[in-house]
C-alpha positions in Angstrom: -53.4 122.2 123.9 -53.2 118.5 124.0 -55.7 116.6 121.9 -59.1 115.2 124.0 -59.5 111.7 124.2 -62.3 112.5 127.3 -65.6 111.8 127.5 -65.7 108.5 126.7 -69.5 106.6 126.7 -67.9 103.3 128.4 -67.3 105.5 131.6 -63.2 105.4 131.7 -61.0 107.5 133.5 -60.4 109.7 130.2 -56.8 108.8 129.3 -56.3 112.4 127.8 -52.7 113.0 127.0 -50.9 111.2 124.3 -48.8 108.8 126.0 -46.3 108.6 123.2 -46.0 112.3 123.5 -44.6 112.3 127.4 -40.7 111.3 127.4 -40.9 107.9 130.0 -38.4 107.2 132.6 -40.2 103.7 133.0 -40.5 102.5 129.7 -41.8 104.1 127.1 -43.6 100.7 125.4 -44.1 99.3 128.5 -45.8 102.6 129.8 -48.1 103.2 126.5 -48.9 99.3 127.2 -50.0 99.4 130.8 -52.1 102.4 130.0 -53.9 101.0 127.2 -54.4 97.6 129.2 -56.1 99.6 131.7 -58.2 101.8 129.1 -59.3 98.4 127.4 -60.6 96.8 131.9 -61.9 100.6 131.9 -64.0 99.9 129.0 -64.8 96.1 129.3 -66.3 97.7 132.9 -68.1 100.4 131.7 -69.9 97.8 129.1 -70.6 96.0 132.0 -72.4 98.7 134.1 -74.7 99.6 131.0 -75.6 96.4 130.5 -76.4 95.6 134.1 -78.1 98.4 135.2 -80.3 98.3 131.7 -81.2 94.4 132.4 -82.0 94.5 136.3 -84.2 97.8 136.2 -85.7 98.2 132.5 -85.5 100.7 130.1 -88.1 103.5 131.6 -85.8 103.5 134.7 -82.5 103.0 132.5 -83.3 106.0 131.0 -83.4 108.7 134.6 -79.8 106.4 134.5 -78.5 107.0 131.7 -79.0 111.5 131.8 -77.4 111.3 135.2 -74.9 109.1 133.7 -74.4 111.7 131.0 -75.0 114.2 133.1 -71.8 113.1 135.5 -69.8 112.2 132.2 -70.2 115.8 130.6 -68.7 117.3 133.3 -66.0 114.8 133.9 -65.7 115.2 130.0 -65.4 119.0 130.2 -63.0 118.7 133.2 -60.1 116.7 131.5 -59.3 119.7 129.9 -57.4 120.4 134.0 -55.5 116.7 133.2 -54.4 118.1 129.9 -52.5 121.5 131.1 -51.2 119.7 134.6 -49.7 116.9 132.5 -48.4 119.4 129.8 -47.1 122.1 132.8 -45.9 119.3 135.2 -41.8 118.4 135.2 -39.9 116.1 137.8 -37.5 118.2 139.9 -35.1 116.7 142.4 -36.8 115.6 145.6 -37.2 118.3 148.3 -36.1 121.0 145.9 -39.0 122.8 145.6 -39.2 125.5 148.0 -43.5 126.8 148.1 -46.2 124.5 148.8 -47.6 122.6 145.3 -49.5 124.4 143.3 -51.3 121.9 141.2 -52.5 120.6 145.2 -53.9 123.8 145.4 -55.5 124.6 142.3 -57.0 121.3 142.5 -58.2 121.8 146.2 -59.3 125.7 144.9 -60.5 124.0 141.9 -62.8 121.3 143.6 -64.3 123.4 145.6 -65.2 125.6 143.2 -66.4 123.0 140.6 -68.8 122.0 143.4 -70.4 125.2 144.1 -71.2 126.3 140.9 -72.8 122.9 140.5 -74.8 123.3 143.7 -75.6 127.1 142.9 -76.6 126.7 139.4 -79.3 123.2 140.3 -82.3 126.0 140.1 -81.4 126.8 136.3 -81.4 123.1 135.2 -82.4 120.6 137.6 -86.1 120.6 137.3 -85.7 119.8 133.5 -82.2 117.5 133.2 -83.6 115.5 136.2 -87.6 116.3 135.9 -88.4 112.5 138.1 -85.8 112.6 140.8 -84.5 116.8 141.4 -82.5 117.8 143.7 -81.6 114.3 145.0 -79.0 113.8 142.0 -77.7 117.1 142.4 -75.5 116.3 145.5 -73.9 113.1 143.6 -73.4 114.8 140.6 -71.7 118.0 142.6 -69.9 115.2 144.8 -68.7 113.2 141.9 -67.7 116.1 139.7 -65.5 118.1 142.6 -63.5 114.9 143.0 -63.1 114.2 139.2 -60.6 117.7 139.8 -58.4 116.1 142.3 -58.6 112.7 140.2 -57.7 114.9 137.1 -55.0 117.1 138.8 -53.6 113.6 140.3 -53.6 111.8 137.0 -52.2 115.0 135.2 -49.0 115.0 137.6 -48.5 111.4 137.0 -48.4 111.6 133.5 -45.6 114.4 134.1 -43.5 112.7 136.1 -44.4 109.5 133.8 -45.6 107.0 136.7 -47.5 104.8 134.1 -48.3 101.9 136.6 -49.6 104.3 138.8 -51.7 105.8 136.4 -53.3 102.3 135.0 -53.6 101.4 138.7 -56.0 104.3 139.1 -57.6 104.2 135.3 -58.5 100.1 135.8 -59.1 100.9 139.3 -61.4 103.0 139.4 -64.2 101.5 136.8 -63.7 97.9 138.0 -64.6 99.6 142.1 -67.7 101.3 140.3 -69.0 98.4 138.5 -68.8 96.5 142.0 -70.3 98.9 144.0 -73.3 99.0 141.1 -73.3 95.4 141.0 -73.7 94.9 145.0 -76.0 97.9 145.2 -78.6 96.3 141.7 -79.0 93.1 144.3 -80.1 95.5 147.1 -82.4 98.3 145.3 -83.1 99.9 142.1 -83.5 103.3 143.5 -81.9 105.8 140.4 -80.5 108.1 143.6 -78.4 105.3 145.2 -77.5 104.4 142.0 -76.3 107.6 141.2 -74.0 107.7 144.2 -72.7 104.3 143.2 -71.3 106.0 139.8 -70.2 109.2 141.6 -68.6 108.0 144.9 -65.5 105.6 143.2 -63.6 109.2 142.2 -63.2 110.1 145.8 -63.1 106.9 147.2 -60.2 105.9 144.3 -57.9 109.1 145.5 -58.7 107.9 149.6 -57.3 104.1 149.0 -54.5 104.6 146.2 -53.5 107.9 147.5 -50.8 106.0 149.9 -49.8 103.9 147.1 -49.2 106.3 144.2 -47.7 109.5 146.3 -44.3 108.1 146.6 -44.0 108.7 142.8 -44.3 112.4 142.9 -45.1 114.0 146.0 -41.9 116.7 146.5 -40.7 115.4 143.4 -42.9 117.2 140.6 -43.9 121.1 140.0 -45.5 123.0 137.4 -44.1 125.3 134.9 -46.5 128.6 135.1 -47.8 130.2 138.1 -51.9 130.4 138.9 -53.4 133.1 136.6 -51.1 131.3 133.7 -52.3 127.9 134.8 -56.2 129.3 135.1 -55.8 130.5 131.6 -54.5 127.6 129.7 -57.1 125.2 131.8 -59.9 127.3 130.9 -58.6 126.9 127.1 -58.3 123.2 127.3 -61.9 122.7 129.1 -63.1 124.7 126.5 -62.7 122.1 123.4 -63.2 119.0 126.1 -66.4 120.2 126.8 -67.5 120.3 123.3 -66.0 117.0 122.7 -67.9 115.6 125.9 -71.0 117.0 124.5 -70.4 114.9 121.3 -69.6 111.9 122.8 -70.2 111.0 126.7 -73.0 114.1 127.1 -74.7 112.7 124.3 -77.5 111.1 126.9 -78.1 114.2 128.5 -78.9 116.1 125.7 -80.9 114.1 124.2 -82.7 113.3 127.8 -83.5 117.2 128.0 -85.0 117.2 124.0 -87.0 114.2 125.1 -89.8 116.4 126.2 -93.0 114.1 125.9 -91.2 111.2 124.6 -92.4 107.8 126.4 -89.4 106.8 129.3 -89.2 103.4 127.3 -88.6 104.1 124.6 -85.8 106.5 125.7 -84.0 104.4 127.9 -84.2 101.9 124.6 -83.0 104.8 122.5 -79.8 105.6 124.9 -78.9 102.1 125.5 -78.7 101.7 121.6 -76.9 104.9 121.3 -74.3 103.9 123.4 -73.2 100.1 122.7 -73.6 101.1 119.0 -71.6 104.6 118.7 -69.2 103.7 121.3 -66.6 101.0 119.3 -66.1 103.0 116.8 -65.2 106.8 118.2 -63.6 105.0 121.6 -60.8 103.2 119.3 -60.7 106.5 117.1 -59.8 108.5 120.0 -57.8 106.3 121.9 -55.3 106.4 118.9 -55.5 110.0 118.2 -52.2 110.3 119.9 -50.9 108.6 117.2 -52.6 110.2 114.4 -51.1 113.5 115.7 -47.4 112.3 116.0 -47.8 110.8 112.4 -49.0 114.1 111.5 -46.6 116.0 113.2 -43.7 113.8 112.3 -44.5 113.0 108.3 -45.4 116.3 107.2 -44.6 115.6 103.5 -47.0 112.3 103.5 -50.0 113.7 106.2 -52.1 114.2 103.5 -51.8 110.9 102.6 -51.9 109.1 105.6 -54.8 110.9 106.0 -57.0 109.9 103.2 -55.8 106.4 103.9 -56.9 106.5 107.5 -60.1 108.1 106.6 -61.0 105.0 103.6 -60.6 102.4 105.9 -63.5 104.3 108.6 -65.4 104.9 105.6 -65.2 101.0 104.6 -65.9 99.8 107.7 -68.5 101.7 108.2 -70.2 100.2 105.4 -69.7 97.0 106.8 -70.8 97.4 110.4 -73.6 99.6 109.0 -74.6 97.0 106.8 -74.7 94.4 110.2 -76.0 96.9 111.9 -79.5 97.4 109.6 -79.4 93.4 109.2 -78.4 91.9 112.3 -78.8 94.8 115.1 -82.3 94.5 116.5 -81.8 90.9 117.0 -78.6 91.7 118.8 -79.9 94.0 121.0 -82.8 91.7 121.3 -80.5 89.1 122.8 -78.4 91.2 125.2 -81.8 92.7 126.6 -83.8 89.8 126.7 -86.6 91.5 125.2 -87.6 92.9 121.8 -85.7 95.5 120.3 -88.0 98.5 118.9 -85.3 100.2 117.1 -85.2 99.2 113.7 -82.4 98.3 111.8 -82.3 101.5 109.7 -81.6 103.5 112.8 -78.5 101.4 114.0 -77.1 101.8 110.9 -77.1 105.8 111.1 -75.8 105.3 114.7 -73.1 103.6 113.0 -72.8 106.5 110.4 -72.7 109.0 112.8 -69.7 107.3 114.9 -67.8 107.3 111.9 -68.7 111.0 111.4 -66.6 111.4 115.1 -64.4 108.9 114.4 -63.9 111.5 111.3 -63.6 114.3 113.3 -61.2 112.5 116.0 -58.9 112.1 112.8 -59.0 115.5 111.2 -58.9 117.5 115.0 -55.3 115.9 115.1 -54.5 116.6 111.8 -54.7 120.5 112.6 -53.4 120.7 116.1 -50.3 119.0 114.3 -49.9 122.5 112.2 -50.4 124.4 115.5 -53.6 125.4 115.0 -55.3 125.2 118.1 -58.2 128.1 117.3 -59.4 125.6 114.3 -58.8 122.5 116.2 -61.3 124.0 119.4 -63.6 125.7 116.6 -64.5 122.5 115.4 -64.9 120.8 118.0 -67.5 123.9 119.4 -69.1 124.3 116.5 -69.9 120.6 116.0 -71.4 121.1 119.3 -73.6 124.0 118.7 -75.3 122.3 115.5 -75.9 119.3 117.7 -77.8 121.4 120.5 -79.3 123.4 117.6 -80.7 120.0 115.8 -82.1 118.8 118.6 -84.5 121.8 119.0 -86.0 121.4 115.5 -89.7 121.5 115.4 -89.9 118.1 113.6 -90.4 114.8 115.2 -87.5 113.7 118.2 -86.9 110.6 116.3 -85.9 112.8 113.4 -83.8 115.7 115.4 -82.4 112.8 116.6 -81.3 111.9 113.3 -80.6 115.1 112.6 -78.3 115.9 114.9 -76.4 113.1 115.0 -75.3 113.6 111.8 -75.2 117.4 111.2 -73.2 117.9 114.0 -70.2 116.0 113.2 -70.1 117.0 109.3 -70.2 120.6 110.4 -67.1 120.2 112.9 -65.7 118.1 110.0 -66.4 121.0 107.6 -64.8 123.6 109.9 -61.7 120.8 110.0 -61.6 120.1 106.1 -62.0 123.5 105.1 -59.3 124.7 106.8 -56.4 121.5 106.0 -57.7 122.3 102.1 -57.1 126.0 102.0 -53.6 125.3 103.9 -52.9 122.4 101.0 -53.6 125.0 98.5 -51.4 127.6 99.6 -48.3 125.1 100.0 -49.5 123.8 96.5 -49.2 127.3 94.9 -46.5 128.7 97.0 -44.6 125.3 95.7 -45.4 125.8 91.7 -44.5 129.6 92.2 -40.8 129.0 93.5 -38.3 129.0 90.9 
């Protein structure tokens, strides 16, 4: 299991296996370049769409936005766990070699289809309370958008195998610069959340349809997979596993707290999620856009992890105290500026957004520090059980402000705990194990 870098809140294309970690036979530099240039439109765009859609229709509105937003971006999240195991399973062969049809085209087909029904059949369960204002008129984009994120994933996934890197930055930069147009052109027309919602689903489908006969040259009939279905079921459904809980950490985050909001004035909410997201998002979208490199480091310098870790973790833990400190000073006037309107978020709470990202950030550091030992039980275990006390906080019987709180910052430290605990009791054992020998 690769490490996640999904699920990210500036709605990317979640770059999510290490590009240093795939051999290149186009430029190993080069490649890592182009896909980091396209990460960096992704985000810019993503910014873009928040601030946009937060400015033209207000922050009661903003806030139906921002679940489905979540809502989409959970699932996306979970699903880049299929990009993972295709990338990891996926090797170039000599063209016209293979002799049965592709199997990653068919799981992804098999896979779509089936991402969309359990969507569609399980609305009853959840749609009345994730979308209480709108219903069943956001389950259809959110089914639509999420089916297509498969063959997006299983497309991405077999480029990174066959190392196509300007076809993969092509589709990455691609696909958030088409959504922030069709948002943009759409905010001058209507503010209608469900047309809106189709704006942010309809780019995954619509970026396979016009790229598909640009990109296919690259690896059609010359790329398979190395495992047959059940093998390829199994490891996906491991790899969705920790991508979901990560999603729920990170790009979910809106949703969850959008279903807790029971009673909670739609202002102040779509104030509260805007916040959330241009404050957390710096932070734990560098962290994990560089945990590809924490892990080689890792696995590479295992003498000296330790201390690159500590290192690493210093300087979040210093600037954390600096952006926390501009945060409580200088946020609401910020966010008073880029909204045009007073911010009533106080500076204390911006500072413990900024607290909390570094709690991630944290976690995005320590996650790689076990799956370089191998350990990818621990490395998903955190990861779910940072989750869990998330969910679990935000169903306290306290105030939502508070569970807020709360969970923003339990969660993380117990994933971190679960992380720490483990690296320590390994660090002991080599430390006795090494004052034992003779």
């Amino acid at each position: 299991m690769e490490p996640d870098l999904s699920g990210e809140p500036d709605g990317a294309l979640p770059a999510a296996v290490p590009v240093s970690a795939v051999p290149s036979n186009d430029g190993g530099s080069s490649g890592a370049t182009l896909i980091l240039g396209a990460t960096v439109v992704a985000g810019v765009a993503g910014y873009l769409v928040t601030w946009l859609v937060n400015l033209m229709i207000g922050p009661a509105a903003y806030a139906l936005f921002a679940i489905f937003w979540g809502a989409i971006y959970l699932v996306i999240g979970a699903l880049s766990g299929v990009q993972q195991e295709i990338t990891r399973a996926t090797h170039p062969i000599e063209p016209g070699s293979r002799e049965k049809a592709s199997r990653a085209r068919n799981f992804a087909v098999t896979g779509a289809l089936l991402v969309a029904v359990v969507v569609i059949a399980s609305a009853p369960l959840w749609v009345d309370r994730v979308f209480p204002d709108a219903g069943w008129a956001l389950v259809l984009p959110l089914a639509v958008g999420a089916a297509s994120y498969v063959l997006v994933a299983t497309l991405c996934g077999s480029l990174y195998g066959v190392t196509q890197w300007r076809s993969l930055a092509l589709l990455i930069g691609f696909d958030a610069l088409l959504r922030l147009a069709l948002l943009g052109v759409a905010l001058l027309f209507t503010h209608d959340i469900v047309v809106l919602a189709w704006m942010v689903a309809l780019p995954f489908p619509l970026t396979i349809a016009l790229l598909w006969p640009v990109v296919r040259g690259g690896f059609v009939g010359r790329s398979d997979i190395d495992v047959g279905y059940r093998a390829l079921t199994w490891n996906v459904a491991r790899t969705v596993l920790a991508s979901t809980a990560t999603a729920m950490l990170v790009s979910g985050l809106p949703l969850l707290l959008g279903v807790a909001a029971v009673g909670v004035d739609q202002s102040l909410l779509g104030e509260l999620l805007f916040t959330i997201t241009l404050s957390r998002a710096p932070l734990i979208v560098t962290v994990m856009s560089l945990q590809s490199y924490f892990l080689l480091q890792f696995r590479n310098n295992p003498a000296t992890w330790a201390r690159t870790f500590l290192r690493i973790q210093a300087a979040i833990a210093l600037g954390t105290i600096v952006i926390g400190a501009l945060g409580w000073w200088l946020g609401p006037a910020a966010f008073a500026l880029v909204t045009g309107r007073p911010s009533t978020i106080d500076g204390s709470f911006i500072a413990v957004l900024v607290v909390s990202s570094a709690l991630v950030g944290s976690l995005c550091l320590s996650a790689p520090a076990v799956l370089a030992k191998g350990q990818h039980f621990i490395y998903s275990l955190g990861w779910v059980v940072a989750a869990i006390v998330t969910i679990a906080a935000l169903a306290l019987p306290i105030g939502f402000i508070d569970s807020v709180i709360v969970a923003l910052l339990a969660g993380p430290v117990a994933g971190l705990l679960v992380h720490l605990g483990w690296l320590l009791a390994v660090r002991g054992r080599v430390g006795a194990s090494t004052m034992a020998a003779p």
